[in-house]
C-alpha positions in Angstrom: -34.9 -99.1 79.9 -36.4 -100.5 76.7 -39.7 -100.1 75.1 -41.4 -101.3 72.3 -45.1 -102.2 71.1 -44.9 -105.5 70.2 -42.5 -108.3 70.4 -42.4 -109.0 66.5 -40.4 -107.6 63.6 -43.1 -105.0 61.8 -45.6 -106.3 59.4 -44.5 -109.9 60.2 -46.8 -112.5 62.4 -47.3 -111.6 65.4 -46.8 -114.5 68.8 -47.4 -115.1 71.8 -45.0 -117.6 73.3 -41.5 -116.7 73.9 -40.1 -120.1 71.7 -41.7 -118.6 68.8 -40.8 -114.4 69.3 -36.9 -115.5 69.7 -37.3 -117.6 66.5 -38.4 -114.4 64.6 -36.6 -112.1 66.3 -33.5 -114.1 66.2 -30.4 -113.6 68.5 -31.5 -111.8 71.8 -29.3 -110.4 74.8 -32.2 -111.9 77.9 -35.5 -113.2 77.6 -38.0 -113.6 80.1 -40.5 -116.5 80.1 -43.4 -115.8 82.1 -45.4 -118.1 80.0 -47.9 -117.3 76.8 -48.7 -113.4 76.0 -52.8 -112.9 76.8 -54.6 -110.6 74.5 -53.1 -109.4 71.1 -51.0 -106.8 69.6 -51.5 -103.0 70.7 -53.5 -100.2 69.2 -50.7 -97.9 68.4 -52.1 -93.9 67.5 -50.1 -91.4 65.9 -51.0 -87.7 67.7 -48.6 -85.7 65.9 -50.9 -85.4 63.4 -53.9 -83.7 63.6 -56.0 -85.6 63.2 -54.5 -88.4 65.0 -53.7 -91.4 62.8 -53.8 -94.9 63.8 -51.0 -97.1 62.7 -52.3 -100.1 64.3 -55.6 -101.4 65.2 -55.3 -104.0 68.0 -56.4 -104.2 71.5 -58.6 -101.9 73.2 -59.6 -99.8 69.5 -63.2 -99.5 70.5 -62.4 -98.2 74.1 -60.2 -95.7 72.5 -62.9 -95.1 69.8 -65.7 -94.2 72.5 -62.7 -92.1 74.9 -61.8 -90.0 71.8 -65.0 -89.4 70.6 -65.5 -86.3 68.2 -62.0 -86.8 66.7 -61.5 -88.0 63.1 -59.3 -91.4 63.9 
């Protein structure tokens, strides 16, 4: 299995059609098309630190916020 949080090299634009992802990207192994990505990139959250660190802001930030309330993120 493979993982990752986003489908973009780091720091670079982010996309959301698969055209555009392979262009940056470059040569790929198997791609799936199941048409454009909804939403935008993740919130990604360091917690091996303490406090926890965010590393990215991006979807669902302020949900997170309120759920770890009392923590300095």
């Amino acid at each position: 299995p493979i993982t990752s949080t986003s489908a973009n090299i780091s720091g670079m634009k982010t996309h959301n059609n698969i055209k555009d992802i392979i262009q940056q990207i470059g040569e790929v192994n198997l791609a799936i098309d199941a048409g454009p990505l909804k939403g935008g990139p993740s919130t990604v959250i360091d917690l091996t630190t303490d406090p926890p660190k965010i590393l990215r802001k991006g979807a669902g930030i302020e949900k997170i916020k309120k759920i770890m309330v009392g923590l300095k993120l």
